[in-house]
mmCIF file of the C-alpha atoms, coordinates in Angstrom:
data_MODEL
# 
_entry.id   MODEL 
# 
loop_
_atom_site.group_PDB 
_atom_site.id 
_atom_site.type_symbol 
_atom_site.label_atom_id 
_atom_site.label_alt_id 
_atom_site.label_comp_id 
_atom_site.label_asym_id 
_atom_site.label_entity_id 
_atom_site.label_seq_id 
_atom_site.pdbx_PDB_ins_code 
_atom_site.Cartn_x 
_atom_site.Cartn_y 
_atom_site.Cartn_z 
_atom_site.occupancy 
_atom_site.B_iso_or_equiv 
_atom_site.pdbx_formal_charge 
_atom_site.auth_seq_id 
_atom_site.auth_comp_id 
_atom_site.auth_asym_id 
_atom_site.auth_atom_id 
_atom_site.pdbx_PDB_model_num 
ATOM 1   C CA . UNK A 1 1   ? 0.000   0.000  0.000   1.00 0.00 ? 1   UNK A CA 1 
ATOM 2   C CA . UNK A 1 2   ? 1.358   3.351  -1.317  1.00 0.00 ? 2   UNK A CA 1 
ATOM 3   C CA . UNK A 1 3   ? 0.937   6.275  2.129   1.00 0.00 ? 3   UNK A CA 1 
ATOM 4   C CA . UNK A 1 4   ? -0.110  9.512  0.357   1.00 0.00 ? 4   UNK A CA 1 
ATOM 5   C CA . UNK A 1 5   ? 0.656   12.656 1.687   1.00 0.00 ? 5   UNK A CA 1 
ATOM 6   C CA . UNK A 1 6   ? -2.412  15.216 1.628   1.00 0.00 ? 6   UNK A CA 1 
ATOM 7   C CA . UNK A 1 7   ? -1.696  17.982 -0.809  1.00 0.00 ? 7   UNK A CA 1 
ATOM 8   C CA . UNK A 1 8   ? -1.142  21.598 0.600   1.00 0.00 ? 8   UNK A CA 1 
ATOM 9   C CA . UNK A 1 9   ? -4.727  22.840 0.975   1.00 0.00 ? 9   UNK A CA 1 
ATOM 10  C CA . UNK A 1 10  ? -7.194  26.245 1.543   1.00 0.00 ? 10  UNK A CA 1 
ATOM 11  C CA . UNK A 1 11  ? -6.903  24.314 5.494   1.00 0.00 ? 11  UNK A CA 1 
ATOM 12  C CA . UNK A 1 12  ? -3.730  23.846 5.916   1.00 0.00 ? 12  UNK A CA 1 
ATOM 13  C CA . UNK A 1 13  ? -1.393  26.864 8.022   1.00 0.00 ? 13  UNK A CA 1 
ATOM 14  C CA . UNK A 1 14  ? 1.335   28.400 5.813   1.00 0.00 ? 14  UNK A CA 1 
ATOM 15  C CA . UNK A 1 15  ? 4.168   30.300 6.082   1.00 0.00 ? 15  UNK A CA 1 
ATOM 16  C CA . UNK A 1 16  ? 6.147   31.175 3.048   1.00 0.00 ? 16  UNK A CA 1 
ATOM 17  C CA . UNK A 1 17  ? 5.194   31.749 -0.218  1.00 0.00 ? 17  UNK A CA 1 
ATOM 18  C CA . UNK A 1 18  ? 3.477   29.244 -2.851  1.00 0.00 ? 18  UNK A CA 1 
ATOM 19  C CA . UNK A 1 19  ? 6.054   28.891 -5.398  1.00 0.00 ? 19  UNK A CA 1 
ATOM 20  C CA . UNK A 1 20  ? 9.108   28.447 -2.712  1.00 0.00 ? 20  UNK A CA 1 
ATOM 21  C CA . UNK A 1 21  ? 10.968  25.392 -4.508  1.00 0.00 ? 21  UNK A CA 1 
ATOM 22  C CA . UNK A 1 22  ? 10.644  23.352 -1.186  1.00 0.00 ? 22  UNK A CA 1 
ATOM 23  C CA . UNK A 1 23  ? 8.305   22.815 1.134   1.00 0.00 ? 23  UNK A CA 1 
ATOM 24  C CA . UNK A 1 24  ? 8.021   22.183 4.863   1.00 0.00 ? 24  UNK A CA 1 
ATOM 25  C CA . UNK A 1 25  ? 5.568   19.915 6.258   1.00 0.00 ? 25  UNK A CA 1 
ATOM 26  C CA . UNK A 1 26  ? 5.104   19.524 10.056  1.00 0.00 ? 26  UNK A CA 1 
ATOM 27  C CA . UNK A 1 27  ? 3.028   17.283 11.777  1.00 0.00 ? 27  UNK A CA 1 
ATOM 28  C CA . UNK A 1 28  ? 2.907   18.274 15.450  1.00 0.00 ? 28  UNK A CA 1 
ATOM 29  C CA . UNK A 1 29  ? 1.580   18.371 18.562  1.00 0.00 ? 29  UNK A CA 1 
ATOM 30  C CA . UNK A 1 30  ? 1.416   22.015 20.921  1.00 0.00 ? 30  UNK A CA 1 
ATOM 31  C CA . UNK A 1 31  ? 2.136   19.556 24.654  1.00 0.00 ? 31  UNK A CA 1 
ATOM 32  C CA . UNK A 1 32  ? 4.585   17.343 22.883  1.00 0.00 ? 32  UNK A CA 1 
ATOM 33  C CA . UNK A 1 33  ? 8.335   17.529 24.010  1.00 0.00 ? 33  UNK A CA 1 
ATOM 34  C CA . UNK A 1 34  ? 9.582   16.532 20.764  1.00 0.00 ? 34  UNK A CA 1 
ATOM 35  C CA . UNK A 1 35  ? 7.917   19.199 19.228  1.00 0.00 ? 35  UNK A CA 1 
ATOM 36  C CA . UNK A 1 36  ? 8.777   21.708 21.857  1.00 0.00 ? 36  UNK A CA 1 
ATOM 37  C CA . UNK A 1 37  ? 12.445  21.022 21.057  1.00 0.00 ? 37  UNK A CA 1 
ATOM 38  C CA . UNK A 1 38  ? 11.787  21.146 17.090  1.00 0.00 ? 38  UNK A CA 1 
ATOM 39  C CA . UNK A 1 39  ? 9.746   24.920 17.856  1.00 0.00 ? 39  UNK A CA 1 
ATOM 40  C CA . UNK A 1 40  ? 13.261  26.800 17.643  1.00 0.00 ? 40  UNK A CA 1 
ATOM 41  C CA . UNK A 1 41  ? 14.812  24.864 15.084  1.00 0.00 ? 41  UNK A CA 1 
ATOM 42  C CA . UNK A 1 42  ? 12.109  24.760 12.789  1.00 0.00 ? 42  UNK A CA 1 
ATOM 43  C CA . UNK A 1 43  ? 11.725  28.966 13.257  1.00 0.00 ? 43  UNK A CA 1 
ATOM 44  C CA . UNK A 1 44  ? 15.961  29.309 12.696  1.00 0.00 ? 44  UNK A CA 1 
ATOM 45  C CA . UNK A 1 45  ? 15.484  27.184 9.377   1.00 0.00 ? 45  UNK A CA 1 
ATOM 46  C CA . UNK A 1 46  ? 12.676  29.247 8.533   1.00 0.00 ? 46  UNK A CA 1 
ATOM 47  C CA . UNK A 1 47  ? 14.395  32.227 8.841   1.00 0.00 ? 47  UNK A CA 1 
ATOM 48  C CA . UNK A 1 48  ? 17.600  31.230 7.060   1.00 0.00 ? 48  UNK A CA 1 
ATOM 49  C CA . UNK A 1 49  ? 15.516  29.274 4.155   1.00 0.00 ? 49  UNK A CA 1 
ATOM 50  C CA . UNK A 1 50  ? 13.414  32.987 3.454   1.00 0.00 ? 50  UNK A CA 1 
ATOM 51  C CA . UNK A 1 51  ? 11.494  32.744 0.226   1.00 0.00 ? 51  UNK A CA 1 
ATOM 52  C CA . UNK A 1 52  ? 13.321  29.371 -0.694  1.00 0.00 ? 52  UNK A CA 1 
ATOM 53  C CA . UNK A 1 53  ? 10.861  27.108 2.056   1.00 0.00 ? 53  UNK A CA 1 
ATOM 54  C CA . UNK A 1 54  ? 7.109   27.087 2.490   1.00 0.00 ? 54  UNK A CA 1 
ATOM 55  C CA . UNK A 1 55  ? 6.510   25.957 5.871   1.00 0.00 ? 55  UNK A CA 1 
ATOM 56  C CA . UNK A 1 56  ? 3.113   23.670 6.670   1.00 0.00 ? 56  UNK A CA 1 
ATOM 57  C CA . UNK A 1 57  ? 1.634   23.070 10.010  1.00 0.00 ? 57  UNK A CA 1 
ATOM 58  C CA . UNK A 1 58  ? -0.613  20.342 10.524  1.00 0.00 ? 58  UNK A CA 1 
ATOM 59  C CA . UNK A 1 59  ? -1.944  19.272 14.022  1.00 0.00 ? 59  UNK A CA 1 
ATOM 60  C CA . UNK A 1 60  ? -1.295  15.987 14.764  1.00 0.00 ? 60  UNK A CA 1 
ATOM 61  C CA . UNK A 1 61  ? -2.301  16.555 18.831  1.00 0.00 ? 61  UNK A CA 1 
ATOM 62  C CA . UNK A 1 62  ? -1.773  13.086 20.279  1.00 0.00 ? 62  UNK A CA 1 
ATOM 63  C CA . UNK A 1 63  ? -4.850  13.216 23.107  1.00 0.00 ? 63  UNK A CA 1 
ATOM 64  C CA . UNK A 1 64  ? -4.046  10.015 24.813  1.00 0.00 ? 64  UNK A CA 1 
ATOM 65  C CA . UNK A 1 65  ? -0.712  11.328 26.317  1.00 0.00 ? 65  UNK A CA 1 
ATOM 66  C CA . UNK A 1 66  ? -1.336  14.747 26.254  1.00 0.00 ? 66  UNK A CA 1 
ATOM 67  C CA . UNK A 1 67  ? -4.100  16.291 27.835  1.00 0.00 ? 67  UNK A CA 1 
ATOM 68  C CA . UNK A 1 68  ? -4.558  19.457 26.485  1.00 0.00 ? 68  UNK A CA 1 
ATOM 69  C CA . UNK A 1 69  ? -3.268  18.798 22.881  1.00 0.00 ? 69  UNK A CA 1 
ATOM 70  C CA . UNK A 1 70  ? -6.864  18.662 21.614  1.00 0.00 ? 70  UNK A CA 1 
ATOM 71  C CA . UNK A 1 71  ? -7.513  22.233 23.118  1.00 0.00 ? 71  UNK A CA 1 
ATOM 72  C CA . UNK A 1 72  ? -4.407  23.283 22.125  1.00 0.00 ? 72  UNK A CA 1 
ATOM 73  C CA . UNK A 1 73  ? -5.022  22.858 18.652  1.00 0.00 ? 73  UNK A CA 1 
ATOM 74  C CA . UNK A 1 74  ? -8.921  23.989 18.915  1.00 0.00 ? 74  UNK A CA 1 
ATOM 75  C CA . UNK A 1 75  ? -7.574  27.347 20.315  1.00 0.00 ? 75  UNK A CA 1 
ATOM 76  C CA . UNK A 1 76  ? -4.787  27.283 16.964  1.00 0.00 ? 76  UNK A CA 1 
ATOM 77  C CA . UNK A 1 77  ? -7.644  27.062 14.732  1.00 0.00 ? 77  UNK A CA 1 
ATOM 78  C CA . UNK A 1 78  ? -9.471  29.803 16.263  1.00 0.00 ? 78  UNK A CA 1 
ATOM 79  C CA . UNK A 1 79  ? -6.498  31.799 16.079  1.00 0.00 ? 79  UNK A CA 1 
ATOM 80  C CA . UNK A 1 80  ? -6.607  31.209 12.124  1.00 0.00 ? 80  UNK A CA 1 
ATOM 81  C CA . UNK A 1 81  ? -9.773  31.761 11.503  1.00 0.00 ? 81  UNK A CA 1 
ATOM 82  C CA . UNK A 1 82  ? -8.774  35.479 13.711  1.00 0.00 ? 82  UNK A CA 1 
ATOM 83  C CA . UNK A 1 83  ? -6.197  35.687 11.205  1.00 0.00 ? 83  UNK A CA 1 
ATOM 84  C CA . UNK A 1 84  ? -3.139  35.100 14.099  1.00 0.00 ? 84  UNK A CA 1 
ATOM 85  C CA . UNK A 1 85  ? -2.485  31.513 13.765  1.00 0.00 ? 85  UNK A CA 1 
ATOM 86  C CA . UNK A 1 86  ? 1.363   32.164 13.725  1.00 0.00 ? 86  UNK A CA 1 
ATOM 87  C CA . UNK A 1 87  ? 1.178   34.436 16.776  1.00 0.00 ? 87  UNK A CA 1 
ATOM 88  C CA . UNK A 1 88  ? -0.916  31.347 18.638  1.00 0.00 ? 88  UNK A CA 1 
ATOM 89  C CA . UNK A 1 89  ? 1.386   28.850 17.216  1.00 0.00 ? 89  UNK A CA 1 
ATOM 90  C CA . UNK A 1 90  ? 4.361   30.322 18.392  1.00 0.00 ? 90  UNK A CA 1 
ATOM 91  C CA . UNK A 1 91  ? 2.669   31.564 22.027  1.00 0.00 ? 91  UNK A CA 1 
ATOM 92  C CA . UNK A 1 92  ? 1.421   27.446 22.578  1.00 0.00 ? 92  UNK A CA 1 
ATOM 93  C CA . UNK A 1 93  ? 4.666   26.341 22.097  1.00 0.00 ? 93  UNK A CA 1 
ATOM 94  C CA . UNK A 1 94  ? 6.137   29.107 24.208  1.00 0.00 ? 94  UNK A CA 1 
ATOM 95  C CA . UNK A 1 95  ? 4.269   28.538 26.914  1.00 0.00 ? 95  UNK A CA 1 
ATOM 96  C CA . UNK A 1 96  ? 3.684   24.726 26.609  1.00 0.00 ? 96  UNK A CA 1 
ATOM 97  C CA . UNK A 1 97  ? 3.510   24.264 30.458  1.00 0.00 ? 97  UNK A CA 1 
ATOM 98  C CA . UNK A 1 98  ? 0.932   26.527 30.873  1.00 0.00 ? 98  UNK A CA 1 
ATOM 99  C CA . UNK A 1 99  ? -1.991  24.555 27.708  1.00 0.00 ? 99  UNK A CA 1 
ATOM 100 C CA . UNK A 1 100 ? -4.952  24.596 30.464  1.00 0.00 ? 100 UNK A CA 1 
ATOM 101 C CA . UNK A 1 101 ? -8.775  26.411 29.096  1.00 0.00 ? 101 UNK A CA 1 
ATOM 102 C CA . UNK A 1 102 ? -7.914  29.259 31.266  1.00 0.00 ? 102 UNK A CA 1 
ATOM 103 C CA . UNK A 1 103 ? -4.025  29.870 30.447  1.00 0.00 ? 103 UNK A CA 1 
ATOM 104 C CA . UNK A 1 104 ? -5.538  29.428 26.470  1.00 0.00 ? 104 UNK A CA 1 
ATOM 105 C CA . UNK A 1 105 ? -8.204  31.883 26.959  1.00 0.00 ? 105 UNK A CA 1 
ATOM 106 C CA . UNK A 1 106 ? -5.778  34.446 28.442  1.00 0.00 ? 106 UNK A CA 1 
ATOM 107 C CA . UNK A 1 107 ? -3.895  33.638 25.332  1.00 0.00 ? 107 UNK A CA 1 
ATOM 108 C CA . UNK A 1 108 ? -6.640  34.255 23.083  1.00 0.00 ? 108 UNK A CA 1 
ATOM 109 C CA . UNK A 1 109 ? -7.562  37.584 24.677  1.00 0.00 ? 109 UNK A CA 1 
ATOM 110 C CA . UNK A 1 110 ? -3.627  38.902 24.499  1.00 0.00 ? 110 UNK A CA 1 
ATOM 111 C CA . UNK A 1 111 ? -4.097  37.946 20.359  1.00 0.00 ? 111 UNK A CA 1 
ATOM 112 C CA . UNK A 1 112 ? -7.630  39.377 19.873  1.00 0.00 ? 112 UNK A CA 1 
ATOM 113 C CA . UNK A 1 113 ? -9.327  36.395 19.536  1.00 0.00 ? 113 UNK A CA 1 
ATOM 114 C CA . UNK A 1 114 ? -13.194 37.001 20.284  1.00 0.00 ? 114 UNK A CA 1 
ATOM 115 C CA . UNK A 1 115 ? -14.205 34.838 23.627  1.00 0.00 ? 115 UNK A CA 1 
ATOM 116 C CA . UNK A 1 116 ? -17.497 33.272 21.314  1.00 0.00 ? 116 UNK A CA 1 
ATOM 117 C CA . UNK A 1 117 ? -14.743 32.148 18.680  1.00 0.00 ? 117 UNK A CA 1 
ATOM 118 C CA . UNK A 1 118 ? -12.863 30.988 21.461  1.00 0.00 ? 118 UNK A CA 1 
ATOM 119 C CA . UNK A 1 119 ? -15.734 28.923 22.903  1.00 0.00 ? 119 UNK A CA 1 
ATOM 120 C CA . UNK A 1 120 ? -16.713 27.709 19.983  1.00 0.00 ? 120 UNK A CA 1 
ATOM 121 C CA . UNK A 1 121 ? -13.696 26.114 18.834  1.00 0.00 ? 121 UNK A CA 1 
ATOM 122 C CA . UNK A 1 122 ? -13.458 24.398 22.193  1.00 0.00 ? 122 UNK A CA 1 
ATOM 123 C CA . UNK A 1 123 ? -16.789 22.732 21.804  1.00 0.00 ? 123 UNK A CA 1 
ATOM 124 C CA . UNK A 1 124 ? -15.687 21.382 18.413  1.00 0.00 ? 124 UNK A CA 1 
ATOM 125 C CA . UNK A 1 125 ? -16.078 23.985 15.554  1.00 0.00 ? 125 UNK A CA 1 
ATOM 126 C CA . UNK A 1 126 ? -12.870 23.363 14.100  1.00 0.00 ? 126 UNK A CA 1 
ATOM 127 C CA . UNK A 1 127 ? -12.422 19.705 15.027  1.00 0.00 ? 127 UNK A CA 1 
ATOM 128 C CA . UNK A 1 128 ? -13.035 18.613 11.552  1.00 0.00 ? 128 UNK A CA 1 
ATOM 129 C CA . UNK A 1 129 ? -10.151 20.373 10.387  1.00 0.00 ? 129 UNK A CA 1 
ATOM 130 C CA . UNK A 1 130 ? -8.122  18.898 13.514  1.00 0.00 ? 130 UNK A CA 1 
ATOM 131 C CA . UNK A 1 131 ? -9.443  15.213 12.241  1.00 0.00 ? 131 UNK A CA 1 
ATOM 132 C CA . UNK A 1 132 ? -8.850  16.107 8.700   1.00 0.00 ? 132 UNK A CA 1 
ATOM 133 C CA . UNK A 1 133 ? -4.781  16.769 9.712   1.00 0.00 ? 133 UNK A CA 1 
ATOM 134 C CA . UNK A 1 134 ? -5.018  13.709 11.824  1.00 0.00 ? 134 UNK A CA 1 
ATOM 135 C CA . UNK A 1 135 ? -5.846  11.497 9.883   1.00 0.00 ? 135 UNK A CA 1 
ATOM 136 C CA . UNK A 1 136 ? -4.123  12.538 6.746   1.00 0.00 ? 136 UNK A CA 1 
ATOM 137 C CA . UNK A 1 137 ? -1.316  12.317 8.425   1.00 0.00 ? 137 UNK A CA 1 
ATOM 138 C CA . UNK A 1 138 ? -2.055  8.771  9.836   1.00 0.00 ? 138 UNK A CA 1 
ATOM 139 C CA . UNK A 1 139 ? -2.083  7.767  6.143   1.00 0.00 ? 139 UNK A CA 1 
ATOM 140 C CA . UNK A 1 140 ? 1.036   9.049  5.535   1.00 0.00 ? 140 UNK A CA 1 
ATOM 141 C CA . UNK A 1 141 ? 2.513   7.330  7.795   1.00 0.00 ? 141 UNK A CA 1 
ATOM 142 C CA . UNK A 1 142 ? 2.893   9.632  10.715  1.00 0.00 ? 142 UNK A CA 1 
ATOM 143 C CA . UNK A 1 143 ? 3.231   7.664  13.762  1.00 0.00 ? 143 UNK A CA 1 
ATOM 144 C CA . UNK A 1 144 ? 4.501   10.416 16.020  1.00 0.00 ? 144 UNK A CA 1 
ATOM 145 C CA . UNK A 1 145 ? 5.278   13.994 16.268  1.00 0.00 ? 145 UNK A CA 1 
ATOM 146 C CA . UNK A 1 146 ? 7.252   16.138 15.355  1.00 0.00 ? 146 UNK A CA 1 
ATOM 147 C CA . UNK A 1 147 ? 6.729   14.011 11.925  1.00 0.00 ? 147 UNK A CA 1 
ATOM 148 C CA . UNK A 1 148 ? 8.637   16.271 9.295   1.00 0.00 ? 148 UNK A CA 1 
ATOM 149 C CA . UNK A 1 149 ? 7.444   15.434 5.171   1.00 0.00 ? 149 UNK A CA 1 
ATOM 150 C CA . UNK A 1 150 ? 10.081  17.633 2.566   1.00 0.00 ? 150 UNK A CA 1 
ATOM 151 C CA . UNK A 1 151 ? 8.569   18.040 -0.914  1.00 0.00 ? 151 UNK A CA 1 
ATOM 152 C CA . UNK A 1 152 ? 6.243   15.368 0.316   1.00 0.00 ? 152 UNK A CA 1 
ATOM 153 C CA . UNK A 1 153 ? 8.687   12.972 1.446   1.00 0.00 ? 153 UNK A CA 1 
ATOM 154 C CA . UNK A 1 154 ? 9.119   11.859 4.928   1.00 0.00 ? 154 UNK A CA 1 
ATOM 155 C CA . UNK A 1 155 ? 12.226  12.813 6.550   1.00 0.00 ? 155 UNK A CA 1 
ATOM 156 C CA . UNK A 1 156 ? 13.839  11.038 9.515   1.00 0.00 ? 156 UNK A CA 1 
ATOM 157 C CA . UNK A 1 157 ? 17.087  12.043 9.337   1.00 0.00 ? 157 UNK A CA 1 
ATOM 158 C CA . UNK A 1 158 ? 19.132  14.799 12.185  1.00 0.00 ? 158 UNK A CA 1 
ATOM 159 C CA . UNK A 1 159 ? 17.040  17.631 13.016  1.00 0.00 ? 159 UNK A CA 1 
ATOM 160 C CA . UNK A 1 160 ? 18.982  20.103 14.235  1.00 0.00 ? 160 UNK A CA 1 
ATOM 161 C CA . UNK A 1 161 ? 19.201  23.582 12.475  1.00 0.00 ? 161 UNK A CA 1 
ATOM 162 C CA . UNK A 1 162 ? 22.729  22.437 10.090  1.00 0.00 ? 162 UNK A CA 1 
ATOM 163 C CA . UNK A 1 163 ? 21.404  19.215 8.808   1.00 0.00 ? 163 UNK A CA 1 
ATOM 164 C CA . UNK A 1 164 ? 17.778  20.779 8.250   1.00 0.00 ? 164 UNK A CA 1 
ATOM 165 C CA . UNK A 1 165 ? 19.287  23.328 6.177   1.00 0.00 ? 165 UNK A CA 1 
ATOM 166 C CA . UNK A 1 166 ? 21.654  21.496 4.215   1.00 0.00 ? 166 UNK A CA 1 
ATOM 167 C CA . UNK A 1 167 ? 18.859  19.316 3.093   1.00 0.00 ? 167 UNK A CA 1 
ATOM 168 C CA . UNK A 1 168 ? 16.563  21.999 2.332   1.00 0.00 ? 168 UNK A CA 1 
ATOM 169 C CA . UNK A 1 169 ? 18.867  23.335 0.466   1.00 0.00 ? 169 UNK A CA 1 
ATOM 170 C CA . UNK A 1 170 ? 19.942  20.837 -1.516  1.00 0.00 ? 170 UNK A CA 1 
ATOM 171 C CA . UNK A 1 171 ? 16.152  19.817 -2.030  1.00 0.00 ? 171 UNK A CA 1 
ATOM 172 C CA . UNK A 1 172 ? 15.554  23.727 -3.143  1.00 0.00 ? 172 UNK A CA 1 
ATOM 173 C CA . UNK A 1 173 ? 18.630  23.691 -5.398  1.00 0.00 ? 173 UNK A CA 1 
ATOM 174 C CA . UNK A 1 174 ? 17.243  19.931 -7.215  1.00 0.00 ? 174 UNK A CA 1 
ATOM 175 C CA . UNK A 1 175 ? 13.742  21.627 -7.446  1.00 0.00 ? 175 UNK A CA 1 
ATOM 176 C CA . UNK A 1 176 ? 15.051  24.576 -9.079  1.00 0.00 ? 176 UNK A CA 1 
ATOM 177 C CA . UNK A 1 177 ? 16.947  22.538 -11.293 1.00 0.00 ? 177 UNK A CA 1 
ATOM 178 C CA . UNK A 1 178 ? 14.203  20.969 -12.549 1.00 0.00 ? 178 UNK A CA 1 
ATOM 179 C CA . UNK A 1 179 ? 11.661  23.689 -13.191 1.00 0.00 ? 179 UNK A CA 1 
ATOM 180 C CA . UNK A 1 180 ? 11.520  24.346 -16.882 1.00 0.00 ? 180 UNK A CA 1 
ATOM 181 C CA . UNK A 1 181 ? 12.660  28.395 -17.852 1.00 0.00 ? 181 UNK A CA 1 
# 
């Protein structure tokens, strides 16, 4: 059986533009460790890709260890649709001692997030969307987080900021290559 990773889509959270020659898929939970540790490394290879990576997050919260992953990621997606998903992302795993209802509503009301949007992603607005990553990314294969996909291809190789680089680099530079002029 072939494991097909989703396509980028209207859902999915993006950083970087469209046409960047590589792209970035994370599939992650806001109380994992693993993920915690990635946060700073993924953000430094961000910022030294620029315009050459577009970066995907897709929640992947894994509820029977963690037990406020699922609200976790129902607060991220009402900070998207309040247009501050990257602020929330970054603040959750920031602050990922601290993933309790009331620590994410103070969250919410430092980004602007209306209370009602707020309280309605916690009683399951968005939990499609949370299902949809979850279990696209169970098809692909993902079997833990951080789970890191480059140009759709899983990657389990080093993850700190060097190796990341080099390999997003090299996969840039092979998918510039190959576009026709």
């Amino acid at each position: 059986m072939t494991r097909r990773l989703p396509p980028v889509s209207a859902t999915d959270k993006v950083a970087g533009p469209a046409d960047a020659p590589v792209t970035l898929i994370e599939y992650g939970d806001y109380e994992c460790p693993y993920c915690g540790e990635a946060y700073p490394v993924l953000k430094a290879v961000q910022e030294a890709m620029g315009a050459r990576l577009r970066f995907v997050f897709r929640n992947f919260p894994l509820t029977e260890m963690h037990a406020h992953a699922l609200r976790a990621a129902q607060f991220a997606e009402a900070a998207a649709a309040s247009g501050v998903f990257w602020a929330a992302h970054d603040m959750l795993y920031e602050h990922q001692d601290a993933l309790d209802v009331a620590s994410l509503t103070s969250y919410g009301a430092q980004l602007g997030i209306e209370r009602r949007v707020l309280q309605a992603a916690f009683q399951g607005q968005y939990d499609a969307i949370i299902q949809q990553d979850f279990v696209g990314g169970a098809r692909a294969g993902v079997n833990g987080t951080p789970c890191l996909f480059i140009n759709g291809v899983r990657y389990d190789g080093p993850r700190d900021r060097q190796s990341l680089i080099e390999v997003l680099d090299r996969a840039a530079t092979a998918a510039e290559i190959d576009v026709p002029a």
